[in-house]
DRENDRENLO-814206 format. One line per 4 residues: their letters; for each residue x, y, z of C-alpha. Coordinates in steps of 0.5 Angstrom, whole numbers, plus 500, padded with zeros to 3 digits. Layout:
// residues N
a	X,Y,Z; ...
//
This chain:
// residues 539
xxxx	516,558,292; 515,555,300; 510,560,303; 507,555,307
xxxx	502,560,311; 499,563,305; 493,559,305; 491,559,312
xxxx	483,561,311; 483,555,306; 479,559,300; 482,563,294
xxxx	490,565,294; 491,570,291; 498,574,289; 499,580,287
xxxx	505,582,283; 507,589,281; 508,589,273; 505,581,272
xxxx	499,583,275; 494,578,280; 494,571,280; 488,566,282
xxxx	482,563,279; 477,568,277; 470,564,281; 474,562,288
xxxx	473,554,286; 473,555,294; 466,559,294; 461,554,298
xxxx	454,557,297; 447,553,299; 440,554,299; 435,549,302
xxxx	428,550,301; 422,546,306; 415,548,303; 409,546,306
xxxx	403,546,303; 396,545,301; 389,544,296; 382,544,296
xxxx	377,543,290; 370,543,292; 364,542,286; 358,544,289
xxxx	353,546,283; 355,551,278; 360,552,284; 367,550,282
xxxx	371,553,289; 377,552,290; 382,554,298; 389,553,299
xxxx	395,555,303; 403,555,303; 408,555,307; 416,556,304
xxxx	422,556,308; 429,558,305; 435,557,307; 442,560,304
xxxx	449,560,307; 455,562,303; 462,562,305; 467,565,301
xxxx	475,565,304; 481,568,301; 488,570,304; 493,573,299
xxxx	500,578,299; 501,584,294; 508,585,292; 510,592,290
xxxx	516,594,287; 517,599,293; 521,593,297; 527,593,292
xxxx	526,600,290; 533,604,291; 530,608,298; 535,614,296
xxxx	530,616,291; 532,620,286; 529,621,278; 530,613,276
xxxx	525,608,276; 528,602,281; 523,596,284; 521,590,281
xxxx	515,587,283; 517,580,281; 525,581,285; 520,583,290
xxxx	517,576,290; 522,572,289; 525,576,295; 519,573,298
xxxx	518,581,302; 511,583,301; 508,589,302; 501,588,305
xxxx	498,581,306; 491,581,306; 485,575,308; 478,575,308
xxxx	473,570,312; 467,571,309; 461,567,311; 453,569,310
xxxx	447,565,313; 440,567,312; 433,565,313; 426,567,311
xxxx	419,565,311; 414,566,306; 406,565,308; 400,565,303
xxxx	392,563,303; 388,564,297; 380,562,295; 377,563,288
xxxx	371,561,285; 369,559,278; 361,560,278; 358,559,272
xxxx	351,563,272; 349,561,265; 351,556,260; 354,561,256
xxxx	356,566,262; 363,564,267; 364,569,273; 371,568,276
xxxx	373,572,283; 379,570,288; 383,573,293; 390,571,296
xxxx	395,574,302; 401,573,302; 408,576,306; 414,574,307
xxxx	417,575,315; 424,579,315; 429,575,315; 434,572,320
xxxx	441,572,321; 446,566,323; 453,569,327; 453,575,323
xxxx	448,582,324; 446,587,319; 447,594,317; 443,599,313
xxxx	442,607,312; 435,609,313; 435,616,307; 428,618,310
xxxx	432,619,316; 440,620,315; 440,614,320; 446,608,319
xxxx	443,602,323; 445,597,326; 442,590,327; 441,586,332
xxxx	437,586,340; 442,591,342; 450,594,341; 457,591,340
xxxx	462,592,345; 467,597,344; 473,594,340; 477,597,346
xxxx	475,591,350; 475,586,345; 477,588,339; 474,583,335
xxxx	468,585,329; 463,586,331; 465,592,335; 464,600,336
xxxx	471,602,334; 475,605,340; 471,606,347; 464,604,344
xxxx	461,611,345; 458,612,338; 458,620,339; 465,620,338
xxxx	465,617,332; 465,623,325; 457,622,323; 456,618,329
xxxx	450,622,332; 446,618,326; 449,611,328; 444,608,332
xxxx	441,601,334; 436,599,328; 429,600,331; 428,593,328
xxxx	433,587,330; 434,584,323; 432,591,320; 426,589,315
xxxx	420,589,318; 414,584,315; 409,588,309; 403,585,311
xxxx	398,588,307; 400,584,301; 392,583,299; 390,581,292
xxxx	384,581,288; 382,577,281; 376,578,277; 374,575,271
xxxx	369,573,266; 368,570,260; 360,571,256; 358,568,249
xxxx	354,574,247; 352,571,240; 353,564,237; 360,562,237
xxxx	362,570,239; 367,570,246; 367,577,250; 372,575,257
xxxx	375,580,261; 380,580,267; 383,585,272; 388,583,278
xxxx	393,586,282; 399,581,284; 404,583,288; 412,581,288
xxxx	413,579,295; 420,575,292; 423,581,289; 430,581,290
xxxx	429,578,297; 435,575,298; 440,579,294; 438,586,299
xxxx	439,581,305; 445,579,303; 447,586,302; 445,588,309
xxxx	448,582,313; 455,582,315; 455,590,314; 460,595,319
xxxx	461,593,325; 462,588,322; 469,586,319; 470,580,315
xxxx	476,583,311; 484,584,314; 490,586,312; 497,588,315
xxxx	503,592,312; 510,590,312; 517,591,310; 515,600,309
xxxx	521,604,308; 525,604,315; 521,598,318; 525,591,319
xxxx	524,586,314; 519,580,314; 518,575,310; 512,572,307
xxxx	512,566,311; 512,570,317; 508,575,315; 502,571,313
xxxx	503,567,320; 502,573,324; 495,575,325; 490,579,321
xxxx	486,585,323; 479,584,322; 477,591,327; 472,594,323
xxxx	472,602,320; 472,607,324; 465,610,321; 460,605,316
xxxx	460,611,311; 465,608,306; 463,600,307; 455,602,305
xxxx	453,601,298; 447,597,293; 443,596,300; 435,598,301
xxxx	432,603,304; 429,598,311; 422,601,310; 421,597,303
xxxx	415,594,301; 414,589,295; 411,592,289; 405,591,286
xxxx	402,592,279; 395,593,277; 393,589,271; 388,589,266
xxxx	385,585,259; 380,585,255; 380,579,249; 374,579,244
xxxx	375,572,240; 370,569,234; 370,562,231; 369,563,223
xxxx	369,556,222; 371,549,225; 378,551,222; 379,559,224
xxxx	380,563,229; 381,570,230; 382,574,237; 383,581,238
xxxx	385,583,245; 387,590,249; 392,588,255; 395,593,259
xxxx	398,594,267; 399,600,272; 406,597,276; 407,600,282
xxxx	413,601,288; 419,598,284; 425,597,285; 429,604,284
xxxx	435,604,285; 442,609,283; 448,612,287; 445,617,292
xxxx	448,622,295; 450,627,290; 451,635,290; 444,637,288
xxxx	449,643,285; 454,641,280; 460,645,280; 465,646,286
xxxx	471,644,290; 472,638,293; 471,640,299; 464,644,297
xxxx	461,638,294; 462,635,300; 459,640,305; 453,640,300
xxxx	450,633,300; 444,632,303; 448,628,308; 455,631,309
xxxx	459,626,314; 457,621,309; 464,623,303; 462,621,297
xxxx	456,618,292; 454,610,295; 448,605,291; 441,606,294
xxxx	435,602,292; 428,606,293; 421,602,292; 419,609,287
xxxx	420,606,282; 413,606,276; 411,604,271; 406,602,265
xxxx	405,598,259; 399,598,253; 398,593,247; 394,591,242
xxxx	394,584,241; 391,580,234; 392,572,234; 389,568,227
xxxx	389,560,229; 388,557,223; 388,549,221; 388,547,214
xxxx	387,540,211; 393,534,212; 395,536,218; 397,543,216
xxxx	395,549,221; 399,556,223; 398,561,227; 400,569,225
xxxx	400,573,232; 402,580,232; 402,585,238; 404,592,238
xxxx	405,596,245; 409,601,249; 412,600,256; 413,607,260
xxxx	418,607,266; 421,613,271; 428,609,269; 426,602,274
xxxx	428,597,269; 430,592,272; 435,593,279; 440,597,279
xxxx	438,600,272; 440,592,270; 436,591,264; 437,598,261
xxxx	443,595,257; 450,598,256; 448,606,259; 445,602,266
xxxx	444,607,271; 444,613,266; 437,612,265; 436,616,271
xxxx	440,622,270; 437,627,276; 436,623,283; 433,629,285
xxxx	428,630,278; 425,624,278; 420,625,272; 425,628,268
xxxx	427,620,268; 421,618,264; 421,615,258; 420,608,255
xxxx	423,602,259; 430,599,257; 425,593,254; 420,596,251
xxxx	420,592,244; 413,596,240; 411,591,235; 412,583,235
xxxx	410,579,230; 411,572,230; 408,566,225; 409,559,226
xxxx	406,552,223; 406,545,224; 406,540,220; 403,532,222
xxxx	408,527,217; 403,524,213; 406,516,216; 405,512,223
xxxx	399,511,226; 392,514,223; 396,516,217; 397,514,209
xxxx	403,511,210; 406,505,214; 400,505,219; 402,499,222
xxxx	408,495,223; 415,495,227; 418,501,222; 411,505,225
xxxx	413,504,231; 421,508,229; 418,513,223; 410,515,225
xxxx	407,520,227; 413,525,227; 412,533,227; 416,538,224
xxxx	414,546,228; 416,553,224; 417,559,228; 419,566,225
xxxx	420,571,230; 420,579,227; 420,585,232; 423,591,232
xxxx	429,592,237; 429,595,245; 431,603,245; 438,605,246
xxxx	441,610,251; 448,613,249; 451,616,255; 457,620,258
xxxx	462,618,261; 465,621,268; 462,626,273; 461,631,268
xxxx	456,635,272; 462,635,279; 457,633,283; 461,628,287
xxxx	457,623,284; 462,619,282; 465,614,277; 464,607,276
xxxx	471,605,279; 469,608,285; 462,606,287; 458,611,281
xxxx	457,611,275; 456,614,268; 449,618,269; 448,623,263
xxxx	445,624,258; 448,627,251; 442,632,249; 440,631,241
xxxx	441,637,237; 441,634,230; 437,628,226; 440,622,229
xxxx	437,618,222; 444,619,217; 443,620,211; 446,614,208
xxxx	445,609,214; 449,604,213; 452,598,218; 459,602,220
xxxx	454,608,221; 447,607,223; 446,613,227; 449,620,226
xxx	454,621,232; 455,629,230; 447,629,234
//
């Protein structure tokens, strides 16, 4: 159509045409996204007499730096719409772009670049006290150091305090002064600003601060208390200090007053018009927003910690004979400081006007519900464990392992209620009732039962038939594996859609979700269950 201007940030076109509906790849083919890792790290194994010690450390260095440049227009029936009005429908979005008389054009030159440093020592010793009695010990500490922006600053919302903060070692400028992001809209004092008495300078300049305290301890044993009769036992407590660092870091860089969107309006009624092509050669507005209460969603609280789990085993294993094998095992953990995360900010009492809903949010300049990643979350798993290892003659051997277990969390399966299938965050109805969000975990499968078999081909090398020869080299020693899974399925979690509380939480289309749960007042079982009918939807 000879828009020559429309590519002038070199990513994405997008054109959006009313009635047809948008243009472009989906996956910008322009969206360049790097990561580069340094690691450094060492070992030591030392064997003094029935010591088996072991040292180390390591170093790691990540480095991840996106950009993501689009430019676009939209055209709008409005352009070739009769301005006198009336009952008919006029405008075509199409006539509107081949007029080349756009209603907006719009751009973004979005560019992210972070690193972080992880560091870890560890020590462990296998001491064998008696041939028939092993005690193992370790502790390792690790962190990992908050991160570091390149050209852009962070933002994040402390919920503890009410408080947006602003990253970096002091405040932008007034975007009076040099209206380029990231500025303080207007003459830059944040107290003209609507909520602005909790804007303020973030505490820290790259808005995390480093947890420290990541110590953890491991201890094991292994006693052969009678003859061919195993007892071993263990308990640790790991931490997850990569727990979706990168993701919350890049949530938080680049945000208010920040601005790496822009858009300009044209050709409004009563306006002169301008076509596509001058329109795109002009400049864009990249001042940010008045306030950041409508740009802030799915970032974490800043005093986050990485979550933990204490985890614990207890394994009896008796050898039968040279051929069998039978183990019976308990394993269970306590999981702590999850990621917890749902839209915040809802009413805490449903009903109400719009205008009342709004004055009833626990923080009331911010106008509407937002995604918030908390470390509350918990959670816990019990399991028996049984494994037979049998081995047969002709190289024939299975292995029959059954599990049967229970997981039990307050709605933090997985971030932003990720694994918790279709119903997502309706796993946590009530932000303000947390332990009325317990129940099992989006995972839990209660009972797994898995059976597998190998079998050595009787050909090749060692074997009865062509034991030797060019055609042993081709055919021999080949085995064929069998495994047969059955288990029993995860649990499902119907929902309702909407904000059927009115409480401003939301819905999907506008940074909410679907958060409620129908009641059960009947057999969910139908009578006759059948593939069309499997659960009773009158319950």
């Amino acid at each position: 159509l000879g828009w020559s201007q429309i590519n002038q940030w070199g990513g994405q076109i997008n054109v959006n045409i009313a009635g047809l509906g948008p243009s472009g790849v989906a996956g910008d083919p322009n969206s360049i996204a790097s990561e580069r890792n340094w690691q450094l790290s060492q070992d030591l194994s030392w064997v003094k007499k029935n010591h088996q010690l072991k040292l180390g450390y390591i170093f790691f260095r990540q480095h991840w730096w996106g950009s993501d440049p689009y430019a676009g227009a939209n055209f709008l029936t409005s352009q070739t719409a009769n301005p006198a009005g009336g009952d008919a429908v006029t405008g075509i979005g199409l006539a509107s772009a081949i007029l080349g008389l756009p209603n907006d054009t719009f751009g973004s030159d979005q560019y992210y670049n972070q690193t972080y440093n992880t560091w870890g020592v560890y020590g462990q010793d296998q001491w064998k006290l008696t041939p028939k009695f092993t005690f193992n010990y370790s502790l390792r500490w690790e962190f990992v150091d908050p991160p570091n922006y390149k050209k852009v600053t962070a933002g994040d919302f402390d919920y503890s305090t009410g408080d947006y903060w602003i990253g970096g070692k002091s405040l932008p400028g007034p975007c009076g002064t040099n209206g380029v992001a990231p500025c303080i809209p207007g003459d830059g004092n944040l107290a003209d600003l609507p909520g602005g008495s909790h804007i303020i300078l973030s505490p820290v300049p790259n808005i995390k601060s480093p947890h420290r305290k990541n110590f953890e301890p491991r201890v094991g044993v292994s006693w052969e208390f009678a003859h061919n009769t195993l007892l071993r036992a263990g308990f640790g407590i790991p931490y997850d200090i990569f727990s979706g660092v990168t993701q919350e870091n890049n949530n938080m860089q680049a945000l208010w007053p920040n601005n790496n969107y822009g858009n300009s309006s044209y050709n409004q009624l009563g306006q002169s018009l301008q076509t596509i092509d001058a329109a795109e050669g002009q400049a864009l507005s990249f001042a940010p927003q008045e306030t950041p209460w409508l740009s802030i969603n799915y970032i974490p609280l800043p005093t986050k910690k990485p979550p933990y789990s204490l985890q614990y085993n207890v394994q009896l294993q008796r050898q039968f004979s040279e051929n069998l094998t039978v183990s019976a095992a308990y394993s269970g953990s306590v999981t702590r400081r999850l990621d917890y995360g749902y839209p915040v900010n809802a009413d805490p009492t449903p009903g109400g006007s719009s205008a009342t809903i709004d004055a009833r949010r626990p923080f009331p300049y911010i106008p509407t519900s937002f995604g918030y990643s908390f470390d509350t979350g918990r959670a816990s798993y019990n399991s028996l464990q049984v494994e037979a290892n049998r081995r047969f003659s002709k190289g024939l051997s299975a292995i029959l392992a059954y599990t049967w277990s229970k997981s039990i969390d307050n709605g933090s399966s997985g971030f932003f209620g990720s694994e918790n299938g279709a119903s997502g965050n309706s796993a946590i109805q009530n932000e303000y009732d947390p332990k009325s969000n317990r129940s099992v975990s989006g995972y839990d499968v209660p009972q797994n039962l898995v059976v597998s078999g190998s079998y050595e081909l009787p050909v090749g090398k060692g074997k009865p038939w062509l034991s030797s020869g060019p055609l042993s080299w081709v055919m021999g020693n080949w085995r064929t594996d069998l495994i047969q899974a059955v288990h029993t399925s995860a649990p499902w979690n119907p929902y309702i859609e909407g904000d059927l509380a009115n409480v401003g939480r939301g819905t999907a289309s506008d940074g909410g979700d679907s958060y409620m749960r129908p009641n059960l007042i009947g057999n969910p079982t139908p009578s006759h269950r059948t593939v069309l009918q499997w659960v009773n939807p009158a319950a």
